[in-house]
N, C-alpha and C positions, 0 to 999 in steps of 0.2 A: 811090550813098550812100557818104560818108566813111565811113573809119575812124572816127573821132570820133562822130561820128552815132550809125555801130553801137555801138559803145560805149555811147554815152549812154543809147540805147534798151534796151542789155541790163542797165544798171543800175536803171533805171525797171521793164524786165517782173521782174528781180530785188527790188525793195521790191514790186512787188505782188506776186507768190507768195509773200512772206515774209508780208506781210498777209494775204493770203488763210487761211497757216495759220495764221495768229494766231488769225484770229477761229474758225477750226475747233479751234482747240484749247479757246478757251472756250467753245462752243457746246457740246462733248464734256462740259465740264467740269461746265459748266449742267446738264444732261441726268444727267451721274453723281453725285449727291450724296452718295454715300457709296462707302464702298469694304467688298471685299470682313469685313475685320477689323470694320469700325463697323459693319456689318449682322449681322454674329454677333456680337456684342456685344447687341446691339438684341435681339437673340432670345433672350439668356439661354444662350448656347452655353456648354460647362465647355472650359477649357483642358486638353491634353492633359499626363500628367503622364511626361515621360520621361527617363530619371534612366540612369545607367553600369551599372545591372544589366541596362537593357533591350537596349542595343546596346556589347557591346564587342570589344576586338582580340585577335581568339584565334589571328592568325597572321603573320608576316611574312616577305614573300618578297624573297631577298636573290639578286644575280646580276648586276645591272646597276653598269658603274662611271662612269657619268655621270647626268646629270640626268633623273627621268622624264617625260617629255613626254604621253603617251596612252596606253590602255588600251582594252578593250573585253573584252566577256563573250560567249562562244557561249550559244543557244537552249538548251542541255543545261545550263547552270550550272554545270558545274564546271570549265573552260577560261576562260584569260583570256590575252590576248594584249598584251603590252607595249611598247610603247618609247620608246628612250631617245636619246640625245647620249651615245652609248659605239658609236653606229652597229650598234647591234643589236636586230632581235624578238625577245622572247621568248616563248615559247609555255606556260603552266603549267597543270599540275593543280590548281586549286584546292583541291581536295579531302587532298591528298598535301604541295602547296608542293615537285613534282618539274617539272622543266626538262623539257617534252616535246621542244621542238624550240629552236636558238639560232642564229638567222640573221642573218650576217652580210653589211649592206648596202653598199652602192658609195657610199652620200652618208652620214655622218656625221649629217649634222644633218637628221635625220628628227624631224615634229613631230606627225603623225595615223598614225591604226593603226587596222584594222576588221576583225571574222571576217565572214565570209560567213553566210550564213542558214544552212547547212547546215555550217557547222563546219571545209569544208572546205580553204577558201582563206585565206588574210588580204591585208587589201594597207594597203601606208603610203604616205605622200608628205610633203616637207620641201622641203628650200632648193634641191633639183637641178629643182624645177617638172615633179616625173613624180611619177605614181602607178604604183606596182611593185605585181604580183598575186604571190605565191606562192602552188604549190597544197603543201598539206602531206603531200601521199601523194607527192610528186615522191621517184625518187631524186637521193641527192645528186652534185656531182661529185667528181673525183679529189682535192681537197683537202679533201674533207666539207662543202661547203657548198651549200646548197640553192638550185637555180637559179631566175631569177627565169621565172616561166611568162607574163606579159603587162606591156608596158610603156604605159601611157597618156600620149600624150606628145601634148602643146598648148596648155598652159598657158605663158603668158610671165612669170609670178612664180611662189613659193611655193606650194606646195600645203599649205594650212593645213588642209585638213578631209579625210575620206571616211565615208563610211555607203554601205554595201548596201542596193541597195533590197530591205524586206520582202520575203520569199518566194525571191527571186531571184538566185540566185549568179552571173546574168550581165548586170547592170547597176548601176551605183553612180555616185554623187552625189558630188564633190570640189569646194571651196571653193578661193580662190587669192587670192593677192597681186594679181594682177592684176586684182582688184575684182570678177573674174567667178565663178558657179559653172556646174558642166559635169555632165550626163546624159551615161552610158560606156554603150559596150555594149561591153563586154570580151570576147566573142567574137569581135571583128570588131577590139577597140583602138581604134574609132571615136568622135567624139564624135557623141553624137544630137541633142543641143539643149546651147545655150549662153546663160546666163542672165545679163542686165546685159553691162556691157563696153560697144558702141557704143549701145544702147537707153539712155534717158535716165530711164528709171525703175530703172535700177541702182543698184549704189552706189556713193559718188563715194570708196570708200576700201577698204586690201585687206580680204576678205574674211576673217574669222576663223574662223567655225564653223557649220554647218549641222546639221539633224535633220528626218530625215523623219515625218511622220504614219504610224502605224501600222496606225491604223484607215483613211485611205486616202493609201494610198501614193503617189497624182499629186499631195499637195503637200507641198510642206517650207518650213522658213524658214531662213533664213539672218543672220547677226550680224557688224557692219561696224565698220573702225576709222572710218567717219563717225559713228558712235553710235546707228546704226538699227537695225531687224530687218526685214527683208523677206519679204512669204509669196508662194509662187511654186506656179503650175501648173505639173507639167511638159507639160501637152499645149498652151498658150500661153507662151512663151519669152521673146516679144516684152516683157511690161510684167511687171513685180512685181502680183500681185493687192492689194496693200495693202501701205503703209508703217508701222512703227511708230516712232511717237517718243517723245520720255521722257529715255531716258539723257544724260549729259554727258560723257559718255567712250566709251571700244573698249567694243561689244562683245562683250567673249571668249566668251561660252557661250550657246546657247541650245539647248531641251529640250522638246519636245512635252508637253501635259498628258496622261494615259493616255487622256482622252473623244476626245483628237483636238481638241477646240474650243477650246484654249488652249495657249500654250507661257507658259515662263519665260526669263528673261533673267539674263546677269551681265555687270558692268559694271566698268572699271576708274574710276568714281565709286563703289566700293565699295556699291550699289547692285542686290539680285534684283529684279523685277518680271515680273508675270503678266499677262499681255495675254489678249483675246478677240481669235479670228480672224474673227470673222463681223460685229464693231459695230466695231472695231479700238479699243474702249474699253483702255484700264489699268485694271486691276481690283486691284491692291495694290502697294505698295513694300511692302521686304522691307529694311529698314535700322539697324545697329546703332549707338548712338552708342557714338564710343571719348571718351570725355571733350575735350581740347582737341583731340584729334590727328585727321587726317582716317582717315574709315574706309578700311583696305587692299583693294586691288584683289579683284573678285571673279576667278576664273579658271577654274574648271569649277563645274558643276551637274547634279542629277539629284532626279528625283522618287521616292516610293517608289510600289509598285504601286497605291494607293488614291488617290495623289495628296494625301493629308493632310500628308505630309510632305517637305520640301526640302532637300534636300542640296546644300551651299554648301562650296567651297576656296577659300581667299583665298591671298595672297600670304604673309600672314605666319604660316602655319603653323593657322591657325583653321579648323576644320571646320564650322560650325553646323548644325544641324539645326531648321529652322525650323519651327512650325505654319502650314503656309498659310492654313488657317481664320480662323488671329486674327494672325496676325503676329508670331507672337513664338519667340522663339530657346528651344527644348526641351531644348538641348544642346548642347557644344559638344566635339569631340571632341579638338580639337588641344588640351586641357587635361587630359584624361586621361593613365593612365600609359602609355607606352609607344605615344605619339602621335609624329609624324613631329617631324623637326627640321628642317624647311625645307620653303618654298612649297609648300602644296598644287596639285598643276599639272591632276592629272584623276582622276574618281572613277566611277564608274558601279554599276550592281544588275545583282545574277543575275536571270537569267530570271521568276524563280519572288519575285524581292525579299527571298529570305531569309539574303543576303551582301549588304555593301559590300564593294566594292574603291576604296582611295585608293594614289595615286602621288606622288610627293613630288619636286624638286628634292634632298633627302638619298642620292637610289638607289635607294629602299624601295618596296617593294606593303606596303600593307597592309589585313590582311581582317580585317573584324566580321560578325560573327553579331548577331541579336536574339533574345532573351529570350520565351518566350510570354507575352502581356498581353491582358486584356481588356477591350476597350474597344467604345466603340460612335463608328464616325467617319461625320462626314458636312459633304461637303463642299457649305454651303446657298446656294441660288439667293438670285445678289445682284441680280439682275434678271431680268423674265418669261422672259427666252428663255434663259437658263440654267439645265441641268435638276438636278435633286434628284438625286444620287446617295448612298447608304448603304451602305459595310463594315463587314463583323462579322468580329473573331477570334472563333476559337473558345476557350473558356475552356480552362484548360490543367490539365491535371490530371497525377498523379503519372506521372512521365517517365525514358525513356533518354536520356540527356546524353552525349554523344560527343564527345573532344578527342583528338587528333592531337597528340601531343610527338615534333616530332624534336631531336635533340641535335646542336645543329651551335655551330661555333667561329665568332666574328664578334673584327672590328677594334673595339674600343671605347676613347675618349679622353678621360681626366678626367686633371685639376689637370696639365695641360700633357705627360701622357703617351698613349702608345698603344702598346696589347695586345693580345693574342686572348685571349676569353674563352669558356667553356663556354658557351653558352645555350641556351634550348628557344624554337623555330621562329622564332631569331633574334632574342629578344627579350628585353632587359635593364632591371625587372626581368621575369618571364616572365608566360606568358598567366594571365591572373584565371580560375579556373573557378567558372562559376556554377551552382548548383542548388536547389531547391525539397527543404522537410522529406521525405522516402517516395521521392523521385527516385532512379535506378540510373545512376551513373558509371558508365562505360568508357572510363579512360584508357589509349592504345594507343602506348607508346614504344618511340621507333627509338631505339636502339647502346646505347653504353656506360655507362650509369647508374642509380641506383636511385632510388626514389623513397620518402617517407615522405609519405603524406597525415595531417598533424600533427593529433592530435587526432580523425580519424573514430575511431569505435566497432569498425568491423570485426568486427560480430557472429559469432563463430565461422569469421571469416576472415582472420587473419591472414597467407595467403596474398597480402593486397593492403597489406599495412602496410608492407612497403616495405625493414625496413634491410638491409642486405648484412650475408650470414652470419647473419643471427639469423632471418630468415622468408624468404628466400630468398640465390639466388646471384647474381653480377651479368649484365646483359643484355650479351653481348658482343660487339664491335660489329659494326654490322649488322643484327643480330638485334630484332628485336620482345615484347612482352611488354604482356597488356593485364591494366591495374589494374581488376579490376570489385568494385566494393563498392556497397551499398544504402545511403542515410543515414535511418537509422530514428534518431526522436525527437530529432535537432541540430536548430538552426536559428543561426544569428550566424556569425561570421568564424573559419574556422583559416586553417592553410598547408598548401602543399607544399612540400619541401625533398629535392635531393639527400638521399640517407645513405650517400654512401663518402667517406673521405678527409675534406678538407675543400672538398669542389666546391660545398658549400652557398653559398659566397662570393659565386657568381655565378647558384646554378641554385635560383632560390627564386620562391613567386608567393602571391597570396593564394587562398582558395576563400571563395566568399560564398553563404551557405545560405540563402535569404528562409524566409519562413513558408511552411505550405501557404498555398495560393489562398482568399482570403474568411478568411485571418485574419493580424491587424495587429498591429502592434507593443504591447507594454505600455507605451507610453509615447508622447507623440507623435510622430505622423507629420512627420516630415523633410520638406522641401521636397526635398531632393536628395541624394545620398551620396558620400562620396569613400574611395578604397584609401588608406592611407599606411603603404608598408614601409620600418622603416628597416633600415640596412644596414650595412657594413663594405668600406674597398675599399683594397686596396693598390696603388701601380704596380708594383710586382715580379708576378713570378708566383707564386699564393699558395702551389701546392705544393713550387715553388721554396724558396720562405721556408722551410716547414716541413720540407720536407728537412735546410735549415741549419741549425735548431734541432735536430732529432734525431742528427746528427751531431754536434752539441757538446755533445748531453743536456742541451739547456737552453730556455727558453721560445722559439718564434721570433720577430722585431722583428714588433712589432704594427702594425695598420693606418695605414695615410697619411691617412683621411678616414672621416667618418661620413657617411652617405647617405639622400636621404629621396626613393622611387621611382628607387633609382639616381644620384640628383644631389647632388652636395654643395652648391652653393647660392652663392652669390655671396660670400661668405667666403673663398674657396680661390682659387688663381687659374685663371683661365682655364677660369671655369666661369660666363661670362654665359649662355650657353646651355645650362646643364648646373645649370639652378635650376627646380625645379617650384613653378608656381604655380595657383592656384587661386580661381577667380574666385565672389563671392557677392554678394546683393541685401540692402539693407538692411533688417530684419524678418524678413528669412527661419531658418528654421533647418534648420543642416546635419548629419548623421549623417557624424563620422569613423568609419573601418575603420579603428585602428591594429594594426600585424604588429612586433615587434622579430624581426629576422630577421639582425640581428648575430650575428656567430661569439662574441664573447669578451664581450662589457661590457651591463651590464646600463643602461637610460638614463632619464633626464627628456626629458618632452616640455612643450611650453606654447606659446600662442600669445601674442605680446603685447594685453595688453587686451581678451582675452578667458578667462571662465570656463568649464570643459570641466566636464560633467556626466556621469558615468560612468552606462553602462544597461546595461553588458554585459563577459564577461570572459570569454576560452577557450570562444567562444560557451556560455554562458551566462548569463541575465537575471540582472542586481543590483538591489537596491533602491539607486534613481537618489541620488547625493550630488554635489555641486558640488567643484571643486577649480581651485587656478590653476594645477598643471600635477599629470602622472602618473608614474609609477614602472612602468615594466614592461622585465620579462627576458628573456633571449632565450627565443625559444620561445614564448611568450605571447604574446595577443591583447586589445584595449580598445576596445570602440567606445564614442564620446562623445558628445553632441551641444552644436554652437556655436552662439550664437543671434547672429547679424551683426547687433547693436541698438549698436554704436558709433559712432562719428566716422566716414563714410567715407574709406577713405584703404589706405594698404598696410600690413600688419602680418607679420612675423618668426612664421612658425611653424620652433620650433627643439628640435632633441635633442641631448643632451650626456652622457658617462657619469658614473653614480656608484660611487663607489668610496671605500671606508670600510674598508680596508686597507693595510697599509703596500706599495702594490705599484704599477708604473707601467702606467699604458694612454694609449692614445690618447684626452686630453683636447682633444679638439676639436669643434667646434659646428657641426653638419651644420645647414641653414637650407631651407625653402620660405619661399614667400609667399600670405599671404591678401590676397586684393585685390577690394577693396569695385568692383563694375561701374560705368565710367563712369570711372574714374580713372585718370590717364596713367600709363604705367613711368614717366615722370620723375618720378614724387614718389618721396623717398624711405623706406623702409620703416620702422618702429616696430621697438625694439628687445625683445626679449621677456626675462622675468625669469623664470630659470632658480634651483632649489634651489642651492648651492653642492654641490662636488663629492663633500663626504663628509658630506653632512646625512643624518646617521642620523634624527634626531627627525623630519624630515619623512618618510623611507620607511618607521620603524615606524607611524608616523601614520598615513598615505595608508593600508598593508595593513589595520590596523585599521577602517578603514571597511568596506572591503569584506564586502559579505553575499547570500547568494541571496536573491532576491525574496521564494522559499516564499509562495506563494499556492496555491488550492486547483488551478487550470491549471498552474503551475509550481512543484510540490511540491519541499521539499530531503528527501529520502529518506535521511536520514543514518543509517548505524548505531549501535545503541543498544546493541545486545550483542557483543560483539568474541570472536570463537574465536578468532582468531590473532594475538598481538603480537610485533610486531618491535621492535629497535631497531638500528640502523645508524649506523655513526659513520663521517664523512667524512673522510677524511683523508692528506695532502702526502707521499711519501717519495723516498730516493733507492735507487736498487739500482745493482749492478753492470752495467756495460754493456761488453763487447768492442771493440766496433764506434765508441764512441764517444770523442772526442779525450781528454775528461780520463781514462777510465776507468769515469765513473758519468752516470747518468743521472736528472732528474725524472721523479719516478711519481706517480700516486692509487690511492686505493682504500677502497672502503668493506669496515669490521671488520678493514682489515691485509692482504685480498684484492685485490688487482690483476686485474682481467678479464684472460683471452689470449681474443682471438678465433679461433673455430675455422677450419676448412677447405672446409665443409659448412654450409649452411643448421640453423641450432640446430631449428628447428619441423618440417623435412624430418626430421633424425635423430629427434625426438620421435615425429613421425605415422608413422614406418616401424620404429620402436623398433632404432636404426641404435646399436648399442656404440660405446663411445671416444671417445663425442664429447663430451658433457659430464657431470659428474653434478651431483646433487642432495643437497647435504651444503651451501651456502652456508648457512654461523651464522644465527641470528637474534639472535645478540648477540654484541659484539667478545669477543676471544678472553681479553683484559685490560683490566678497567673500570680509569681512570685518569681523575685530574682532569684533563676534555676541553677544558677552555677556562682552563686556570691558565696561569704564563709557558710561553713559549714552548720546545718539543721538538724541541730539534736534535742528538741524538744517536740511535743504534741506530734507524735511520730504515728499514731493508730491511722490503720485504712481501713477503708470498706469493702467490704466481701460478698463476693457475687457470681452467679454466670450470667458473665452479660458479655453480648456480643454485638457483631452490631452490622445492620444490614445495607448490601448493597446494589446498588440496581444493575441491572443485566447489561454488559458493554460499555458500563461507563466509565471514564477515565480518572484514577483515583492518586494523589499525591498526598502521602504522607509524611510530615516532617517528624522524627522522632529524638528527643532532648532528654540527655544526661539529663542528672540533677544532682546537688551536693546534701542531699539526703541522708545524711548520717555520712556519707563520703561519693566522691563521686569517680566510676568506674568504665571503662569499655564496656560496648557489651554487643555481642553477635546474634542479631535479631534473623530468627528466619523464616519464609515465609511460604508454606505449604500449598501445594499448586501452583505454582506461578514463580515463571521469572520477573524480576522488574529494573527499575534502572536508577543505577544514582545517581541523581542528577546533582547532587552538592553536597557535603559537609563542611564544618566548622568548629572551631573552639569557640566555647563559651554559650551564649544565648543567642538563638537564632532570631535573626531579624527580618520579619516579615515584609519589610519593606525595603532594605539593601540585597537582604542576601538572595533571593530570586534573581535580580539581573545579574548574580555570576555564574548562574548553572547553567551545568553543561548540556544544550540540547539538543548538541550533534551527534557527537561517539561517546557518552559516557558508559561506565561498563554496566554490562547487562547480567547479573547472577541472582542466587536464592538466599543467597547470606551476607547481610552485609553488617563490615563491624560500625558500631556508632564511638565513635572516638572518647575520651576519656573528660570529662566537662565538657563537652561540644554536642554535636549536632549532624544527622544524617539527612537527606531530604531522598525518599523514592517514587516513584513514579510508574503507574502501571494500567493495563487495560482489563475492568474485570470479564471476561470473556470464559472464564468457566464456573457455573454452577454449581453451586454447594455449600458445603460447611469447609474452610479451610483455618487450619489452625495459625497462630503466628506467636511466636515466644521468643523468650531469648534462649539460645543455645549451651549456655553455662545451663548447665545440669542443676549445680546448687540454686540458682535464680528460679530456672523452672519449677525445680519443687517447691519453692517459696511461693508459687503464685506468678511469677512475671511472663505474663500469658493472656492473650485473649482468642477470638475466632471471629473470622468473617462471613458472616451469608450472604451470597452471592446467588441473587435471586435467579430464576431463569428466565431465559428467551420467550419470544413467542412463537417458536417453533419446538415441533418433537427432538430436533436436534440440538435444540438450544438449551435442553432441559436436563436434569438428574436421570443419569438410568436406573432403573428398579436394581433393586439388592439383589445381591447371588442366592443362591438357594442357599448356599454353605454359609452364610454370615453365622460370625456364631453368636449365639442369642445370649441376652444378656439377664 
């Protein structure tokens, strides 16, 4: 027989096999008439509802300086093994985010990595076409690195894949370029069986990725750059048990169902799909439209333990989280804060499903925890031979929440520079901590920093409030210190924040308090909810700056950018990637978290063409008002909700400061984007309309709205009869300075009093009755009444300097009015007050009048928060019950003002009971 002949003839056996699958592929299709999502639909099945409180990132692990390629988790869940194109494993504690082991390989370009069943080995394989065993009890050699204990070597490409087989530390399953996959027996280095390669039921392209069945371990499947997935006996070698088709593309990932009876697929057609092994039907795509643009490559996947849920990495940094029941994307993580910034490459679950781990192209691991929720899931037979399976969470009731802050320094790069910054566990801005109303915190920080949880209550525990020198001393480095507070009767959005220095710049995060369990918001339920902290960021080093303003006794140059989750936004330059955006449906509506977590400027926020609906302030419920944008100060919290009933399209959410005195800041326009789903980045974005810079009428306005709810659930429990009045006048000076170049220095201080900070924890000297530390003699009124807001005072500007605080009696009701002054100029300023919500019951322009302006205040609903701004010349009045014991601090919240001094502390004596009084110190305080 010719050449030709043959030829001809294998083009002919090739159209019929190509027919034959034709018609098998409509026969299939005949036969499946629906798919997994249209049969739960059909049924009445409810969509899963899962939002950024149920799953998010409470860590990141930093150590790799190249791209990361694989991951993998030990049977014990708190190990996870790494790697990268920096040519190194890395081994971690998840639990710690400490480097157990850091092995250095012989090929650089390693692309799979696998632990053993038993924890004890790992092996990877890359572009040298070997798979390397490392056992991890090995010792090391003479240059500390850990030798390799088996080499598997017989692969003629790449080794794209490894898995251990279940149970067994001495056999494993590797995938190859060479189109084939291989059964090891790694105590021998032998191969047992070899799957595809000269057998013609292989695949006709390299190998990408393999997953063994759990439930039985003699078969797995395998995923080809020919666009297949193959399932494989390992006790038959010879043929693929079954072929699956579908995809258009590599590929890259495939993942066992937990029954065993199904895997998933991911595809570079940006395409998941769910096959059955036993009909080799398709039983759902899993596909999101990106508007004109073709959807990006899928690249890893993983299932959660019930199987309800899909965990998808794409190319372009997206995370999805899909419902496999109906099809539809639940979440999307690569949109949150403090999400990778490049390709997700591989993701996998602990043991137990109660961590993600994703790896990024950026360098980065990153871990999410989920949220307890209850729900009822069940993943329902889409045909007879598919069985009924049903998970129950258990409902979640009042809980211990445990977060891990370590304090580590990272490279971070905006508006075309790059710094080391402070962060907590590598993450800028830092982890969100999440909690339930009655829930007990235990934050547990490594080294050198304090922490201020903004706004908790801290019932007679001041011990966990945080500032340095005033409720303890600092943790130093090294050293450990766990923050444990109860959150009795919060619920809505505070912070955490550094409180030494000004490290706030960078070491700041949101805490989000849900309601108890089985009860709902006052106002409508959200489709979904977003963090947004805005910020302040300088290229300099910020202690730097402020060093050089204190040396010349003068303000230091204020910030480069304003930031919203850390990003300044596509206004600055060289910040296409350093823009947070935010993706929504049209009808839906969304529940913002906003945080101002700016050092110095109080700001507007707005979205273009869209109306924000205030519900909430310094977690506390308001009676709901509409506005085109907000007003809030540092310190302060606002959640809103946006109802996406616009033009689709991309929209400018934007903050900018306001500033209604004669003084300079950094006026510049930090930007995210709201972006209607379905809609390309190339559209571009809607411009949003901001207050002008010094609209006083708009921020007396806006505050004037604000009111507590006062319902008979959310009472405002305002004081009606006042034992103690203060009044405090804020205000600018200069004193003499030594040290400093001109000879003087800017000061603050409230009544002419200049805080000194002491040496010693203020609440330690209190609860041990420790002499010399501070007394209790601060005025309750300035020393010399003068017209506080007439022209301007720029003579005889020297204050007094002191720790003086000033004490108050147990349960008494305390109203203090606090008055600008035109002290060298006169300025807002966001006074906040530690331990305690209170209420404001009035402001004003100008000088408060102690005899008109009481009959205007409000003593019905005025708003109940921790921070309140005192208006620019004018006048605040608060109002509160001191019912918790201690030292609590109260400042202004401008940064620069606090370092000046504009600061004092209240003692708050105790009860005449044991429950009325200071709990003794932790063991762990750290000593000073």
């Amino acid at each position: 027989m010719s050449v030709a002949e043959l030829k001809e003839r294998h083009v002919a056996a090739s159209e019929t096999v190509n027919s034959l699958r034709e018609r098998l592929r409509q026969k299939r299709a005949s036969l499946l008439d629906t798919d997994v999502a249209g049969y739960a639909r059909s049924q009445g099945k409810a969509a899963l509802t899962f939002g950024p409180t149920d799953l998010v990132c409470c860590r990141t692990l930093q150590g790799h300086t190249g791209k990361v390629y694989s991951l993998d988790w030990t049977l014990e869940k708190n190990r996870i093994v790494s790697a990268s194109q920096d040519g190194r494993l890395i081994v971690w504690n998840a639990l710690t985010s400490q480097k157990t082991h850091a092995i250095k390989l012989h090929c650089a370009w390693v692309m799979t990595c696998a632990f053993s069943p038993t924890g004890q080995s790992v092996a990877c394989g890359g572009l040298d076409s070997v798979c390397s065993i490392f056992n991890l009890s090995s010792p090391c050699d003479k240059d500390g690195n850990l030798p390799v204990s088996r080499t598997l070597n017989g692969h003629k490409g790449y080794v794209s894949a490894c898995q251990y087989v279940p149970d067994e530390d001495t056999h494993l399953i590797t995938g190859s370029g060479d189109q084939t996959c291989v059964l090891w027996d790694i105590t021998t280095g032998l191969r047992t069986s070899v799957f595809g390669g000269e057998f013609q039921s292989g695949h006709t392209g390299d190998v990408l990725s393999v997953s063994i069945c759990q439930t039985n371990s003699r078969m797995f499947v395998s995923g080809s750059c020919d666009a297949t997935a193959r399932l494989w006996d390992t006790r038959v070698a010879s043929r693929a048990v079954r072929t699956f088709h579908g995809h258009k593309g590599d590929v890259n990932a495939v993942k066992f169902f937990p029954d065993g009876n199904r895997f998933g697929t991911g595809s570079d057609d940006g395409t998941c799909r769910l096959f059955d092994i036993r009909t080799g039907h398709q039983l759902q795509v899993y596909h999101q439209q990106h508007g004109d643009n073709e959807a990006p490559p899928v690249k890893t996947i993983a299932f959660s333990i019930s199987g309800r849920l899909l965990f998808a990495g794409y190319t372009n940094g997206d995370c999805y989280v899909w419902d496999t029941l109906l099809a539809r994307v639940v979440l999307n993580l690569g949109s949150l804060q403090n999400s990778h910034e490049g390709q997700i490459s591989c993701l996998g679950l602990s043991a137990d499903g109660s961590a993600l781990c994703t790896g990024s192209w950026d360098t980065n691991l990153k871990l999410a925890s989920k949220m307890a929720k209850t729900t009822n899931l069940c993943f329902c037979s889409l045909l007879p031979f598919l069985c009924l399976v049903t998970f129950f969470f258990i409902p979640a009731k009042a809980a211990v929440k445990s977060y891990q802050f370590n304090i580590q320094v990272k490279n971070v790069s905006r508006l075309c520079h790059s710094k080391p910054i402070v962060t907590v566990n590598g993450m800028f801005p830092g982890p969100t901590i999440y909690a339930r109303e009655g829930d007990t915190l235990l934050v547990n920080v490594t080294n050198h920093a304090q922490y201020n949880m903004h706004g908790l209550k801290q019932y007679r525990n001041g011990w966990a409030d945080g500032p340095a020198y005033i409720t303890q001393c600092p943790i130093m480095t090294g050293n450990t210190y766990t923050y444990n507070m109860t959150i009795t009767g919060q619920r809505g959005t505070l912070w955490w924040h550094a409180h030494i220095f000004w490290l706030r710049a960078t070491v700041y995060g949101a805490i989000v308090i849900l309601p108890k369990q089985g009860t709902g918001f006052p106002f409508p339920q959200p489709y979904s909810e977003t963090n947004l902290i805005l910020g302040e960021w300088w290229n300099n080093d910020v202690e730097e700056v402020v060093k050089q303003g204190n040396r010349l006794g003068l303000p230091p140059n204020m910030s480069d950018a304003h930031t919203i989750n850390g990003k300044p936004g596509p206004l600055f330059p060289c910040s296409e990637k350093h823009t947070f955006a935010m993706e929504v449906e049209q009808g839906k509506t969304y529940l913002l978290r906003i945080i101002n977590a700016a050092l110095n400027d109080e700001l507007f926020f707005a979205i273009a063409g869209h109306n924000l609906t205030v519900v909430e302030i310094d977690a506390v419920y308001t009676k709901p008002f509409t506005s085109q944008a907000i007003l809030i100060a540092p310190g302060q919290t606002t959640n809103v909700l946006v109802q996406a009933n616009h033009v689709p399209s991309r929209y400018f959410m934007a903050a900018r400061p306001f500033m209604d005195a004669p003084l300079s800041i950094d006026n510049k326009t930090a930007t995210a984007i709201l972006q209607y789903k379905g809609i390309p980045n190339s559209v571009l974005p809607v411009l949003s309309q901001l207050p002008a810079l010094n609209d006083t009428a708009f921020a007396l306005s806006y505050n004037a709205k604000l009111k507590s709810l006062n319902t008979a659930k959310y009472p405002a429990n305002v004081p009606l009869k006042v034992d103690r009045q203060l009044f405090y006048t804020i205000g600018l000076g200069i004193n003499q300075c030594s040290t400093c170049l001109n000879g003087t220095q800017l000061t603050a201080s409230l009544n002419n009093f200049t805080f000194v900070m002491p040496k010693i924890g203020l609440l330690q000297a209190h609860y041990f009755n420790t002499k010399g530390v501070f007394t209790t003699d601060f005025p309750d009124r300035p020393p010399t009444p003068f017209n506080y807001t007439g022209a301007p005072l720029t003579a005889n500007l020297g204050t007094k300097l002191g720790t003086r605080l000033s004490k108050i009696a147990f349960n008494s009701t305390v109203e203090l009015v606090l008055q600008d002054t035109n002290l060298l100029t006169v300025e807002s300023h966001p006074f906040h007050l530690h331990g305690y919500n209170f209420f404001v019951v009035g402001t004003g322009v100008g000088n408060f009048d102690s005899k008109k302006d009481p009959a205007k205040f409000n003593l019905v609903d005025p708003p109940e928060r921790n921070t309140v701004g005192v208006p620019t010349g004018g006048w605040a009045a608060i109002r509160f019950r001191a019912d918790n014991p201690g030292v609590w601090f109260m400042h202004c919240h401008l940064e620069l003002h606090t370092g000046w001094g504009l600061k004092t502390a209240f003692v708050v004596e105790n009860g005449k009971s044991s429950d009325q009084s200071v709990l003794p110190p932790p063991a762990d305080l750290p000593p000073c």
